[in-house]
N, C-alpha and C positions, 0 to 999 in steps of 0.2 A: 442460453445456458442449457446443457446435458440435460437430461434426467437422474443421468449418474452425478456428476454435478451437482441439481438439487440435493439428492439425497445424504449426500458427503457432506453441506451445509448442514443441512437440517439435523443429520445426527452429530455433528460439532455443536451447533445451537443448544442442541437438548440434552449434551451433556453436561454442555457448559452452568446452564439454569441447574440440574440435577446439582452438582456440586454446590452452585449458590445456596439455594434451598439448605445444602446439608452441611451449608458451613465449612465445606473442606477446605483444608490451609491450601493456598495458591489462587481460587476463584472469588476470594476478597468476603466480605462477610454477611452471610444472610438477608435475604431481602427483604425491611421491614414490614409487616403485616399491612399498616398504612404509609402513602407516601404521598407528600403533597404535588398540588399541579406544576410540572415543569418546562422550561420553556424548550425555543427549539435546539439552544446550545449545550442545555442539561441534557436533553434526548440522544442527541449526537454523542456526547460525552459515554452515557448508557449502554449503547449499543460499542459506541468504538472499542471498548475496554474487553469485549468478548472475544474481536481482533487480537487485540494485544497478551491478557492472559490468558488465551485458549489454543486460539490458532498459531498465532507469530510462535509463541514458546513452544508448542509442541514438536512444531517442526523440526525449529532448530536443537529440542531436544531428541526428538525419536530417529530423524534421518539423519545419516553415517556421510560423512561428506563425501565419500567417493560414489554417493547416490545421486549426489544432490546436483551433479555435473551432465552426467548422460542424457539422451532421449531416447525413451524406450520403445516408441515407437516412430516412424520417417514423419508422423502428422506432429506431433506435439513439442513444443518446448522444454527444456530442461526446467527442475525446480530451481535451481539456482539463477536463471535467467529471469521467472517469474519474480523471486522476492527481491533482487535487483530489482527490474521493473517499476513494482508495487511501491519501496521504496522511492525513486525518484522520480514517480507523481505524484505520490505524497508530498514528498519535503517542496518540489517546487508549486506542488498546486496551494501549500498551505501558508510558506514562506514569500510567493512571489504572487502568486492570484487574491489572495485571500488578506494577506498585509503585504505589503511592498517593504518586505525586509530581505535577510540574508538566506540562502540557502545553507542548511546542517551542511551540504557536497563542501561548498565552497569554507567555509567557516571552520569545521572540522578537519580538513585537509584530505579531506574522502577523496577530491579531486588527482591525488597520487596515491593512498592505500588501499582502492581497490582494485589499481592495475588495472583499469580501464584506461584507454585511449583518447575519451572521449567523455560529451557530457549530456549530449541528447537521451530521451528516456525510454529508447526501445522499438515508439511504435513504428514501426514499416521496416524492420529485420526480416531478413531471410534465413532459413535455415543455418545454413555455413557460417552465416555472423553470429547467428545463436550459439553455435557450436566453439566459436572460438574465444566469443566473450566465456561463456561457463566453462572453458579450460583456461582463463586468465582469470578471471576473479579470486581477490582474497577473501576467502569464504567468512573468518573471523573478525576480517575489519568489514564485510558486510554485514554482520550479524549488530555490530555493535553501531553500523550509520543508521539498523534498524531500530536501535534502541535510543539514538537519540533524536532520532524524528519522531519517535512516538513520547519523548518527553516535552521536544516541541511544541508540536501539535496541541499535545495536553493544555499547554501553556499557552498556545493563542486561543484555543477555544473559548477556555475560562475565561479570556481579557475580552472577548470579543461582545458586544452588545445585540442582542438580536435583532434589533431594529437596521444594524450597519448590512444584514446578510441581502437588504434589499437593492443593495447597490451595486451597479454594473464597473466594469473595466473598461478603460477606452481602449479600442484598437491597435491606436498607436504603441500603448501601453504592450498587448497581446503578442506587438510585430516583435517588440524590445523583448519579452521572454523567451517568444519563439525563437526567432532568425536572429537576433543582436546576439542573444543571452547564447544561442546551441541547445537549447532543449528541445528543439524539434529536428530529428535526425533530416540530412539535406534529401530535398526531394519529397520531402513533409510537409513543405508549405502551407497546404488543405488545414492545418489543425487551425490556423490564427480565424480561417471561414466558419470551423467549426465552430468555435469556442463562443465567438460575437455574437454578442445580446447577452450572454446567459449572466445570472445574477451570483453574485456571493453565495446566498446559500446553495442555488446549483453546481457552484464549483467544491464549496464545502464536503457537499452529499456526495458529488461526484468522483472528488480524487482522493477524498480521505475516508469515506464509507463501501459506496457500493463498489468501488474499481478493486480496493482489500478483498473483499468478498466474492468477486468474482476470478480473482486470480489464486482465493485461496481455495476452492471448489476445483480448479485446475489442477492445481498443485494437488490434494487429495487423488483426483482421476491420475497423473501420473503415478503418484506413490503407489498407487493400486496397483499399475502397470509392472512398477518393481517388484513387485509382492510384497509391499510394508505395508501394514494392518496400524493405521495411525489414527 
């Protein structure tokens, strides 16, 4: 990550606790003086909800959608290709890694309202593909596939038992979401080698914490690129 990057976290973070601290409607309510020991799905929970009411909401408050499409520079990705992205490794790392349920794409019919083509989750795009997905995307039925994967989400973490986060995915399993399912765009293969060994809560931390985080630190460096002060 950047340095600019960090810094765009870090002052999202610190604004985000400022509000808690001060009780402001929107950042949920004050953070009790004492709080009992919690585990690792409480923590996750803790931390994910800074995502959700700080960052996810700003954005799709403060950026103008005929922003949210360009690249402002030939190195960088569109915002709107990022929170694409972010979303569908979220819902499939949470929905299909994480419990062997349905995916929000599939269930929701996101599969035809976002006027994507396609159902893989980004990584290994080129430019020109970047470019033409974020001039097809429905920006408003993205906004809201993003709102209900983070009611998802919400809802398996709660179900989830900490002790379950130590168990791994079979392979075969891995082949079935990659290459069966189309989550790994073709020519992708590499991700099923990736992914093998890693345990639940690695995939937890990984697609529904730090992978947010680091595409929303992007997404900042773009908007800065626009001149939006977010």
């Amino acid at each position: 990550m950047s340095s600019v990057m960090a810094v765009s976290l870090g002052i999202g973070v610190a604004r985000f606790y400022q509000g808690r601290r001060a009780g402001v409607l929107g950042y949920g309510s004050p953070v009790p003086e004492k709080e009992s020991k919690m585990n690792a799905t409480e923590l996750f929970l803790q931390r994910y909800v800074i995502y959700c009411d700080y960052f996810f909401a700003n954005f799709w408050k403060n950026i103008p959608e005929e922003l949210m499409r360009p690249r402002p520079d030939p190195r960088v990705n569109s915002i709107a290709w990022n929170l694409w992205h972010i979303a569908r490794v979220e819902d499939a790392g949470l929905n299909r890694f994480i419990t062997d349920g349905v995916q929000v794409f599939d269930e929701g019919g996101f599969d035809q309202r976002l006027n994507i083509p396609f159902r893989h989750q980004g990584t290994g795009m080129n430019f020109a593909e970047v470019d033409e997905l974020s001039r097809r995307l429905n920006l408003p039925a993205l906004r809201e596939y993003g709102i209900q994967i983070q009611a998802r989400t919400k809802s398996i973490v709660k179900a989830l038992d900490p002790n379950d986060l130590d168990g791994t995915v079979e392979v075969a399993h891995l082949r079935k979401i990659l290459l069966d399912e189309g989550l790994a765009k073709p020519g992708e293969e590499g991700l099923v080698e990736n992914y093998t060994g890693w345990n639940k809560g690695r995939y937890l931390m990984s697609f529904g914490m730090t992978h947010l985080f680091q595409h929303a630190g992007e997404i900042g460096v773009i908007a800065s690129l626009l001149g939006l002060d977010i």
